[in-house]
C-alpha positions as CSV (number, residue, x, y, z in Angstrom):
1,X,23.2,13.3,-5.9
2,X,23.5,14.2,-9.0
3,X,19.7,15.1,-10.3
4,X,17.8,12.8,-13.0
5,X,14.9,11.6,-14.2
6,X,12.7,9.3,-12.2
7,X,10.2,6.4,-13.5
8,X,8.1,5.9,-9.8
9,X,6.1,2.5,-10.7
10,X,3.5,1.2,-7.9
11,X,1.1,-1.4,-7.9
12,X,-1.9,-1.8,-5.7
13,X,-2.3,-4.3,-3.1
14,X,0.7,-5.9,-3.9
15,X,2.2,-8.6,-1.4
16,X,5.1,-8.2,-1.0
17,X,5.5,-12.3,-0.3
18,X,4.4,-13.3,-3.7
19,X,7.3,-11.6,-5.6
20,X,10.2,-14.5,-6.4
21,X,13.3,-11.6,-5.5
22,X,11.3,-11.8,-2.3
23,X,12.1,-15.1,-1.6
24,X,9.0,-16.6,-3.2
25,X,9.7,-19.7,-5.8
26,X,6.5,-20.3,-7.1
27,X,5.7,-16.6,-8.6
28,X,6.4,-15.3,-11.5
29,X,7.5,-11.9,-11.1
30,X,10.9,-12.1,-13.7
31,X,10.7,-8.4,-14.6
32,X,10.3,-6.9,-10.6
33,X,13.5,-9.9,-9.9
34,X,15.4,-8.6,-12.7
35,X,15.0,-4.6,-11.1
36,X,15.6,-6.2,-7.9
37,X,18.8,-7.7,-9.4
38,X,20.4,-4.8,-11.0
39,X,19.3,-2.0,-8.1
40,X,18.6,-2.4,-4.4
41,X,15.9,-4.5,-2.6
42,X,14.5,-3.0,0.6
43,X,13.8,-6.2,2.8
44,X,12.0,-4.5,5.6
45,X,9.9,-1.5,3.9
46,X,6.6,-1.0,5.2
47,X,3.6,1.3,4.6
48,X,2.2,3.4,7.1
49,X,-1.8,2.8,6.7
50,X,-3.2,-0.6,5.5
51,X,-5.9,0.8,3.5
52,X,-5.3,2.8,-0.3
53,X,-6.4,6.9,0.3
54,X,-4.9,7.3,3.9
55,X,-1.7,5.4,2.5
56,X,-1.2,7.1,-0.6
57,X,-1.4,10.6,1.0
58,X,0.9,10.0,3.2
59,X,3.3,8.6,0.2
60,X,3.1,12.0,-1.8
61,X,3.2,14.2,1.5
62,X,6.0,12.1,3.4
63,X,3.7,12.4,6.6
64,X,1.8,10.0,8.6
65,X,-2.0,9.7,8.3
66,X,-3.3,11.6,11.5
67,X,-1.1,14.6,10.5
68,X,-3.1,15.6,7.4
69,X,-6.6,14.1,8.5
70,X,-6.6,11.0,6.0
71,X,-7.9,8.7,8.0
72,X,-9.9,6.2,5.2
73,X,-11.2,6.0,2.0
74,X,-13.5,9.2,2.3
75,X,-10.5,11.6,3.3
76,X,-8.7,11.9,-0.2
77,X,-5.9,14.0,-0.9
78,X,-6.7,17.5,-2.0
79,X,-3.2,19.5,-2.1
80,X,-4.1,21.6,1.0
81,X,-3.2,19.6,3.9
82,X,0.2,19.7,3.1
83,X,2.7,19.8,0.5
84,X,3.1,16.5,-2.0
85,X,6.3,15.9,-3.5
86,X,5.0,17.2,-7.1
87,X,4.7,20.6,-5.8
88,X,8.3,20.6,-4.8
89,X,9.4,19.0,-8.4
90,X,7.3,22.0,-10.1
91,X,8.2,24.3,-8.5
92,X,11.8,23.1,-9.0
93,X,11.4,23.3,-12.7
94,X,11.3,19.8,-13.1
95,X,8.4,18.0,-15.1
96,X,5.7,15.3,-13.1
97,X,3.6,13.0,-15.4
98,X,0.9,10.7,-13.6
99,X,-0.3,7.7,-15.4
100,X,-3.2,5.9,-13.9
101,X,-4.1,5.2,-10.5
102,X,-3.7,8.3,-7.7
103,X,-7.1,7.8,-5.5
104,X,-6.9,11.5,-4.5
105,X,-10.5,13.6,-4.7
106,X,-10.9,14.4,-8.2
107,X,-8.4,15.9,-11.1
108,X,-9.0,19.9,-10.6
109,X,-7.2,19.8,-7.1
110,X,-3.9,21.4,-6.2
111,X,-1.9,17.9,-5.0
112,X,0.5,18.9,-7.5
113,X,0.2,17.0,-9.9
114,X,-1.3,18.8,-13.1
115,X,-0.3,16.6,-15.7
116,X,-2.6,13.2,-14.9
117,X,-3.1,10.9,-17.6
118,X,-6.3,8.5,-17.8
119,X,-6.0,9.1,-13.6
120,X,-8.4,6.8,-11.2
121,X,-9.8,9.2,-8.0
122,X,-12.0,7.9,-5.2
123,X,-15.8,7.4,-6.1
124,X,-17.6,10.8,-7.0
125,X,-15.1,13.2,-5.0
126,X,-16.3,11.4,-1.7
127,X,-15.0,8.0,-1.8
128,X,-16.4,5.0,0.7
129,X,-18.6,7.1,3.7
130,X,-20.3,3.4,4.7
131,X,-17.1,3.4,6.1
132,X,-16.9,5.8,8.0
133,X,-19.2,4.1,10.4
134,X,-17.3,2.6,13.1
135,X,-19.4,2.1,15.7
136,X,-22.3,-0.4,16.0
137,X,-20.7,-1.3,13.1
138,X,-23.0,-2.5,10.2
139,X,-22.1,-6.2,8.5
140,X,-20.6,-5.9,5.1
141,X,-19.6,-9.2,2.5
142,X,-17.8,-7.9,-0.1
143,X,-14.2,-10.3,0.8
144,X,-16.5,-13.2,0.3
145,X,-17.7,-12.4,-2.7
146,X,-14.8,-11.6,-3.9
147,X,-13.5,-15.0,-2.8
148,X,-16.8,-16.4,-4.1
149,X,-15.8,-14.8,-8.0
150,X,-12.2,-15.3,-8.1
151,X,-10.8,-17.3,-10.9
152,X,-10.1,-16.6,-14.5
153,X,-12.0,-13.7,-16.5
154,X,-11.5,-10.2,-17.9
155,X,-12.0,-7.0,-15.4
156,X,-11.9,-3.3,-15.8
157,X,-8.7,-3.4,-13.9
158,X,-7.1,-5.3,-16.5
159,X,-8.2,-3.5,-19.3
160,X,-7.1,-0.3,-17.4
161,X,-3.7,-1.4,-16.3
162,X,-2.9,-2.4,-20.3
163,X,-3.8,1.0,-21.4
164,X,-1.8,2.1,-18.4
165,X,1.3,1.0,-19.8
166,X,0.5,1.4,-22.9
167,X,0.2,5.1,-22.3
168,X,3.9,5.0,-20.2
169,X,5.6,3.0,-23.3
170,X,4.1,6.0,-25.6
171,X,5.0,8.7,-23.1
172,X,8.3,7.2,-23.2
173,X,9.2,7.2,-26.5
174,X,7.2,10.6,-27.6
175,X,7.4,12.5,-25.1
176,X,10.3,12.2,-23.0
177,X,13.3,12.8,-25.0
178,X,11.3,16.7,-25.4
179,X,12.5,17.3,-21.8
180,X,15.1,19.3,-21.4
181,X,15.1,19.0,-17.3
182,X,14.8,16.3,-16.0
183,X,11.2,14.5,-15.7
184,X,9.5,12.1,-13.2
185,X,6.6,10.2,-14.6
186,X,5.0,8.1,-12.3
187,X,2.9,4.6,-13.7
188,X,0.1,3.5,-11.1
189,X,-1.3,0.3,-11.8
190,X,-4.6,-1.3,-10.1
191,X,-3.6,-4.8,-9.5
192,X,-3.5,-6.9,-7.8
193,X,-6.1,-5.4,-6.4
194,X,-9.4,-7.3,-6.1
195,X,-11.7,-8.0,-8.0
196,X,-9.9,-11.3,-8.1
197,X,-10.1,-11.6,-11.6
198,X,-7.2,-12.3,-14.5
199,X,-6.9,-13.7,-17.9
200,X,-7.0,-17.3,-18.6
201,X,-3.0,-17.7,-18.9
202,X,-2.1,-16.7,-16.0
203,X,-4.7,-18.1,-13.6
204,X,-3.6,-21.4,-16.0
205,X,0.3,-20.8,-14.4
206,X,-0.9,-21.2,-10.6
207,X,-2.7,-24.8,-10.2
208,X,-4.8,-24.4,-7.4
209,X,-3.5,-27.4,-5.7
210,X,0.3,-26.2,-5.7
211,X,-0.1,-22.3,-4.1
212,X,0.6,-22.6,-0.6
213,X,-2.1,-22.3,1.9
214,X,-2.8,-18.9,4.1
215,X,-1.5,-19.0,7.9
216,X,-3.8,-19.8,10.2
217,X,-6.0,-19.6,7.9
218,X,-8.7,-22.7,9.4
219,X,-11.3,-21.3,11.4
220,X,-10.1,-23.1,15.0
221,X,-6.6,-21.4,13.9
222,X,-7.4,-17.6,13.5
223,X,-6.7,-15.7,16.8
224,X,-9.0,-14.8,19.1
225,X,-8.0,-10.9,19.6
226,X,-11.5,-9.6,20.4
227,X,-10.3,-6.8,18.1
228,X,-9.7,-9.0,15.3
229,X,-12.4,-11.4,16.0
230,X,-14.8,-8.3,15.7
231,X,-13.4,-7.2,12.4
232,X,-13.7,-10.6,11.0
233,X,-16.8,-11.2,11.9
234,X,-18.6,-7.8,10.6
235,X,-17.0,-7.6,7.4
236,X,-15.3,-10.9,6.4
237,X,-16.6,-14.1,7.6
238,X,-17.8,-15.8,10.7
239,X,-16.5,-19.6,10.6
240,X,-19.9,-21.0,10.0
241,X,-19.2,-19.0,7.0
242,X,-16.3,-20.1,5.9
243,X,-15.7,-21.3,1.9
244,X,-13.4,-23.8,2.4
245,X,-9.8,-24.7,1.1
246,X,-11.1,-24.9,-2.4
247,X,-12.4,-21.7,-2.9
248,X,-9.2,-20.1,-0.9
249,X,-6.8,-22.1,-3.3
250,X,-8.8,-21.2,-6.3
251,X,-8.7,-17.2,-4.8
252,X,-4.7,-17.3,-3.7
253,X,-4.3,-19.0,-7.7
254,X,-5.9,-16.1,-8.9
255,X,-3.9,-13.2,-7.1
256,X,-0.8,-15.0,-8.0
257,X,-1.8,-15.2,-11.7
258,X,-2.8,-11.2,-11.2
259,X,0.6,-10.3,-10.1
260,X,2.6,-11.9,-12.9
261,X,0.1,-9.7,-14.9
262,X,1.3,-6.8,-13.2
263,X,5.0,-7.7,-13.2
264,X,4.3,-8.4,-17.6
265,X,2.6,-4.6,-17.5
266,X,5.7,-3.5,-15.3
267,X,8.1,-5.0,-18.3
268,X,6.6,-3.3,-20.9
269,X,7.2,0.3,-19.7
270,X,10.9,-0.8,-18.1
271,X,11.7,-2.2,-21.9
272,X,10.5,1.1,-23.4
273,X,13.1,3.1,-21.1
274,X,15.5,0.6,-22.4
275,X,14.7,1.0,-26.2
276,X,15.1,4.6,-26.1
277,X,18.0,4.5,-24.2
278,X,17.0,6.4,-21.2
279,X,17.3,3.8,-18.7
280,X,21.1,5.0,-18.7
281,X,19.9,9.1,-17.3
282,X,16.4,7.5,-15.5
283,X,16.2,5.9,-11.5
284,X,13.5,3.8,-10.7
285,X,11.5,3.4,-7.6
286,X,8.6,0.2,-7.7
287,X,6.6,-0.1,-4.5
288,X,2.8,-1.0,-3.5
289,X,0.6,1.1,-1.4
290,X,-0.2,-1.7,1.1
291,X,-0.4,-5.5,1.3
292,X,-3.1,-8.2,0.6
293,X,-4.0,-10.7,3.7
294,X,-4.8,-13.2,1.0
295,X,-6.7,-15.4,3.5
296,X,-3.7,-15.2,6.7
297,X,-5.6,-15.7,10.3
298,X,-9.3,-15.8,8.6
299,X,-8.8,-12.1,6.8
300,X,-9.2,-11.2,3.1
301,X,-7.9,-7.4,2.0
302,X,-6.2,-4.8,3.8
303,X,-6.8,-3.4,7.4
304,X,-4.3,-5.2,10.1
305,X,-0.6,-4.6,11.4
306,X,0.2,-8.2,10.3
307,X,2.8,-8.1,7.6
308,X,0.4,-9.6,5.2
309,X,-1.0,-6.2,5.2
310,X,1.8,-3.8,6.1
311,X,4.9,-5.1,4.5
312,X,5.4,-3.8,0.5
313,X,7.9,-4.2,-1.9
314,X,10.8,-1.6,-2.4
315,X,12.9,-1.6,-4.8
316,X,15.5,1.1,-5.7
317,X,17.4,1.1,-9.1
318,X,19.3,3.4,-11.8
319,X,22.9,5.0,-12.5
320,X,24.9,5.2,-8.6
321,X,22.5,2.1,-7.1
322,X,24.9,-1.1,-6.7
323,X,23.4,-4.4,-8.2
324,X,22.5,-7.0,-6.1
325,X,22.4,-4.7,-3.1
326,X,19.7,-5.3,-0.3
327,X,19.0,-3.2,2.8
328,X,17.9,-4.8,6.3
329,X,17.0,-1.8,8.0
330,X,13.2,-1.1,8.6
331,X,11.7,2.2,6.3
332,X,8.4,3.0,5.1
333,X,6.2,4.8,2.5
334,X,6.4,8.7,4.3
335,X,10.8,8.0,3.1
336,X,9.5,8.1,-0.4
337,X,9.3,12.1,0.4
338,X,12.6,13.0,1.1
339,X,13.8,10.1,-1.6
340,X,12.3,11.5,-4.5
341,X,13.4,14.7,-3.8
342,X,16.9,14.0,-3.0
343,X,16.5,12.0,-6.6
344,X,16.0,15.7,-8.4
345,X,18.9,17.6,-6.1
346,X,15.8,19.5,-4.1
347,X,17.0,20.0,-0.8
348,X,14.5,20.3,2.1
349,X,12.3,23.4,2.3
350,X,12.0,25.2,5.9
351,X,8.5,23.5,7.3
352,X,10.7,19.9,6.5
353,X,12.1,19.9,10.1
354,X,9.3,17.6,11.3
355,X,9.1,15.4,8.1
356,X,9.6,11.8,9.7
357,X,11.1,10.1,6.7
358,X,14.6,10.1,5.3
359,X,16.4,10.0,1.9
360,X,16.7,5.9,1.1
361,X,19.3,6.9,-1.4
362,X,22.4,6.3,0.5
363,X,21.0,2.7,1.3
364,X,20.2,1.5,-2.2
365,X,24.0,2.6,-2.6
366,X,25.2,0.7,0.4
367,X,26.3,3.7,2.9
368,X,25.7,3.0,6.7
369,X,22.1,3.5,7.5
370,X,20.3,3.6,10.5
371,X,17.9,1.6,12.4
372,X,14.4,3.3,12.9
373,X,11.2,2.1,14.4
374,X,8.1,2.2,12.0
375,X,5.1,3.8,12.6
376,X,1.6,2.8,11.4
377,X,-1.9,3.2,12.3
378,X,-5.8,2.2,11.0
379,X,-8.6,4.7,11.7
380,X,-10.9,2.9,8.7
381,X,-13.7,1.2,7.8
382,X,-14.4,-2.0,9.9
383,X,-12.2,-1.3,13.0
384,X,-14.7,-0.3,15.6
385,X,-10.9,1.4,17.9
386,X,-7.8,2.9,16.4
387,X,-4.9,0.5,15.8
388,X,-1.5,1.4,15.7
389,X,2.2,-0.2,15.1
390,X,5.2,0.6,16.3
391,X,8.2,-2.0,15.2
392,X,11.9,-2.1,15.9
393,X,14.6,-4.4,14.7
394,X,13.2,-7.0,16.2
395,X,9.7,-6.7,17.6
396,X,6.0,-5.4,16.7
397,X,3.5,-3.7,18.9
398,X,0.3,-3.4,18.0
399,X,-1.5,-1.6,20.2
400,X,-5.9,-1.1,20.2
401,X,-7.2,1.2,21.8
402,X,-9.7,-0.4,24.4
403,X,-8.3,-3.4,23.9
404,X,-4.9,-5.7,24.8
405,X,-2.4,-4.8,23.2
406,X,-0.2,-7.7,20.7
407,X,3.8,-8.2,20.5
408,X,5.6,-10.3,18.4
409,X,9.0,-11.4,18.3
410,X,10.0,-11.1,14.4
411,X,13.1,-12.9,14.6
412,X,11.8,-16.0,16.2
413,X,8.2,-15.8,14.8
414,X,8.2,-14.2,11.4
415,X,4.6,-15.9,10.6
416,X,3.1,-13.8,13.9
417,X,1.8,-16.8,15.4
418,X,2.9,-16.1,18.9
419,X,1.6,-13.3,20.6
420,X,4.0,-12.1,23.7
421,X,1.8,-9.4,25.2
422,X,1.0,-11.2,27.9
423,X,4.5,-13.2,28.6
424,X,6.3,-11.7,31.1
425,X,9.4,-12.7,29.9
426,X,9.0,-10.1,27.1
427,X,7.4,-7.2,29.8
428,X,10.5,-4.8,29.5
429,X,10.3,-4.8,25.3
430,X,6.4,-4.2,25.9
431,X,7.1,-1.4,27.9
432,X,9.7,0.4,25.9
433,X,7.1,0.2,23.0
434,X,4.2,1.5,24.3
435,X,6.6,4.2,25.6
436,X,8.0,4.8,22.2
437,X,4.5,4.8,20.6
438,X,3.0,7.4,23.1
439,X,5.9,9.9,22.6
440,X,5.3,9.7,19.4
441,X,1.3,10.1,19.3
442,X,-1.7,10.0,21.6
443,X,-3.5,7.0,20.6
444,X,-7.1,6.8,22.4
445,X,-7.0,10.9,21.6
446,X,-6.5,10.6,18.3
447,X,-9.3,7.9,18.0
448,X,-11.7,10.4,19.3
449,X,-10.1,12.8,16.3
450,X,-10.7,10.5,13.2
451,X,-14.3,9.3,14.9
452,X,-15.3,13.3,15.5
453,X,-13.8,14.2,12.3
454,X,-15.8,11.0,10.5
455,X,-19.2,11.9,12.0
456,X,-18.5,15.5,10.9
457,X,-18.5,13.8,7.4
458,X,-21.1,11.8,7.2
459,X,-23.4,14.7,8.4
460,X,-22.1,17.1,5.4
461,X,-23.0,13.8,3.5
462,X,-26.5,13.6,4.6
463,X,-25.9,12.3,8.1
464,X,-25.3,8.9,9.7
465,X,-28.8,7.6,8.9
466,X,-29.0,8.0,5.7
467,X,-25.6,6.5,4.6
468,X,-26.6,3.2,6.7
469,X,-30.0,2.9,5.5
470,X,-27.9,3.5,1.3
471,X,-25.8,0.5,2.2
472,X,-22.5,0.2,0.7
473,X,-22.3,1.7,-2.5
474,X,-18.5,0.0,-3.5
475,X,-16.6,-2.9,-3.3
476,X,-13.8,-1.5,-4.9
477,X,-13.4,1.8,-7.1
478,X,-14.4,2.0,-10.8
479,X,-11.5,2.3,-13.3
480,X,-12.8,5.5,-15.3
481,X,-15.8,4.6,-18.2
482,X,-13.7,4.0,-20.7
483,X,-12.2,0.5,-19.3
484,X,-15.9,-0.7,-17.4
């Protein structure tokens, strides 16, 4: 490929499901459709931890979670697990500006990326050590207090995320056209991530009474994995405390109304590169870090293999990408490695070899592609066992360690109402998963990892005790002063 700029957008928290080039009639996303329209939409992407710190390292390093210790939102990025896709673009010559949201440990660290603008890092170099604690596993309420709050406001998310693309639209037309090489700058948002909070008008578009309802989301609905059960109950909701279809109408109206926010923030900096004229030299990547569960089987945030939490959008555009085009075949966040690079005519570097991810380029331009399985796994806060995923073209295992495992049949059962695991009928695709998934990792060992490597943590932190008797100390990380 021939090597040009880049414009990487992401979101937070952003499911894919309420996006209308996603199939979804009621949301207002016109400027992500309008991408969508003229580039390549991935139909199947997926990221490869549920939670922000653990997924977004593996994003930047192109490997998966348990390879470079990031288990949760205390094990940020610092630039010496492995190498991140800006150290390759520097190194290359080419320039990397970061504008917003990165969650890594704090701004002085080698991740490569030395140029961050107005950047958001995990709380106090440490980020969320409450949870850490996976076993005998204290009760937290934040998702229904969030619930609780949602509806129309201001937040510092949303004062953050204008200034966010205000600061791309001005980098755009300042300081771009000074680049000589070409230049990636990448535009991190916060929403929709929770709070659920947004301004009047666009809570006004979403009437409460017309957003569709979650799945299985009644209490004598949500499934009775003991796994899932368990996380529910210590840090969602029990069903004797459960708020009712009001309050989860009122919630889903607000995280619609948060996205067409987003997708209006998105516009602005996609009309800049228009009005200067460098959307004919720039390709564009949008994608999310994770999903939302929005209220599907009696969850609220991010944390399960459902695709509520695990599906994002993908969306690839730019000089050489078809319109119209959509790819089928199943990728994830850990391709956005090789893809950026292939984007600036970098070709792998000798430690690559064992990089799982692949170059989505020749998709988004409609070459054969192949068929992969995706991996994922959860070693975070609330999930008393490791979970992992391992999906093919047509089915998911999820496997627990300790527990049952669950298979679904995607084709027949998109919603994932149906578990199989226990259908013999379906033994042989059960099998040849859990196969798959233990040639590919160890799961209970690598349980005992991330719990060994989390109690390690907490006691540099001042121990186990301590951190319980603090409590949790955030619901969700501060945008910096400025925007509080």
């Amino acid at each position: 490929m021939e090597p040009m700029n880049l414009l990487l957008i992401m979101s937070d928290e952003h499911r894919r499901q309420v996006m209308g080039c996603y199939g979804n009639a009621l949301a207002q996303t016109p400027h992500l459709d309008a991408l969508a329209a003229r580039g390549a939409r991935f139909a199947n992407a997926a990221c490869n931890v549920p939670i922000c710190v653990p997924s977004r390292a593996a994003f930047v390093t192109g490997r998966y979670g348990h390879q470079i210790g990031s288990w949760d939102n205390a094990a940020p990025y610092t630039g010496i697990e492995a190498s991140s896709w800006g150290h390759r673009l520097l190194g290359a010559g080419d320039h990397v500006t970061t504008i917003g949201k990165l969650h890594f440990r704090q701004p002085g660290d080698p991740t490569g990326f030395a140029d961050q603008r107005i950047p958001m890092h995990v709380m106090h170099g440490v980020g969320d050590l409450f949870g850490c604690i996976r076993w005998d596993m204290p009760r937290t309420r934040h998702q229904l207090e969030v619930i609780r709050h949602a509806g129309p406001g201001e937040s510092e998310y949303i004062r953050y995320d204008r200034a966010i693309a205000a600061a791309a639209v001005a980098w755009l037309q300042h300081e771009a056209p000074r680049h000589a090489a070409p230049w990636c700058l990448w535009v991190s948002f916060t929403l929709p991530h929770f709070p659920l909070v947004v301004p009047p008008p666009y809570f006004e578009r979403y009437p409460p009474e017309r957003v569709p309802l979650p799945i299985q989301w009644d209490p004598s609905d949500w499934p009775a994995h003991p796994h899932l059960r368990a996380f529910r109950e210590t840090r969602v909701q029990t069903p004797a405390e459960h708020v009712g279809e009001a309050a989860i109408r009122r919630a889903i109206a607000t995280y619609y109304g948060m996205c067409t926010f987003l997708d209006e923030q998105i516009g602005r900096v996609l009309g800049a590169l228009r009005a200067t004229g460098l959307d004919r030299s720039t390709r564009i990547l949008y994608t999310s870090d994770h999903g939302e569960m929005l209220g599907d089987y009696g969850c609220w945030g991010k944390h399960t293999m459902y695709d509520s939490d695990i599906a994002v959008p993908l969306i690839l555009a730019g000089p050489e990408v078809p319109p119209g085009g959509v790819v089928d075949q199943h990728v994830s966040l850990v391709d956005a490695f090789p893809t950026i690079l292939d984007a600036f005519g970098i070709p792998p570097a000798s430690g690559d070899g064992d990089l799982p991810g692949r170059s989505l380029w020749p998709a988004a331009q409609g070459e054969a592609f192949p068929q992969r399985s995706v991996f994922a796994e959860y070693h975070a806060t609330g999930s008393e066992s490791a979970v992992y995923l391992l999906r093919d073209a047509r089915y998911k295992l999820v496997h627990y360690a300790g527990y049952a495992p669950q298979l679904f049949d995607l084709v027949t059962d998109r919603a994932e109402r149906h578990d199989l695991a226990a259908d013999a009928a379906h033994a042989d695709a059960l099998r040849r998963l859990e196969a798959e998934l233990r040639r590919l990792v160890d799961p209970e060992g690598l349980d005992a990892a991330a719990k060994a490597d989390q109690r390690r943590r907490l006691a540099l932190h001042g121990g186990e005790a301590a951190i319980r008797a603090a409590g949790p100390q955030i619901a969700f990380t501060r945008a910096p002063e400025e925007f509080r």
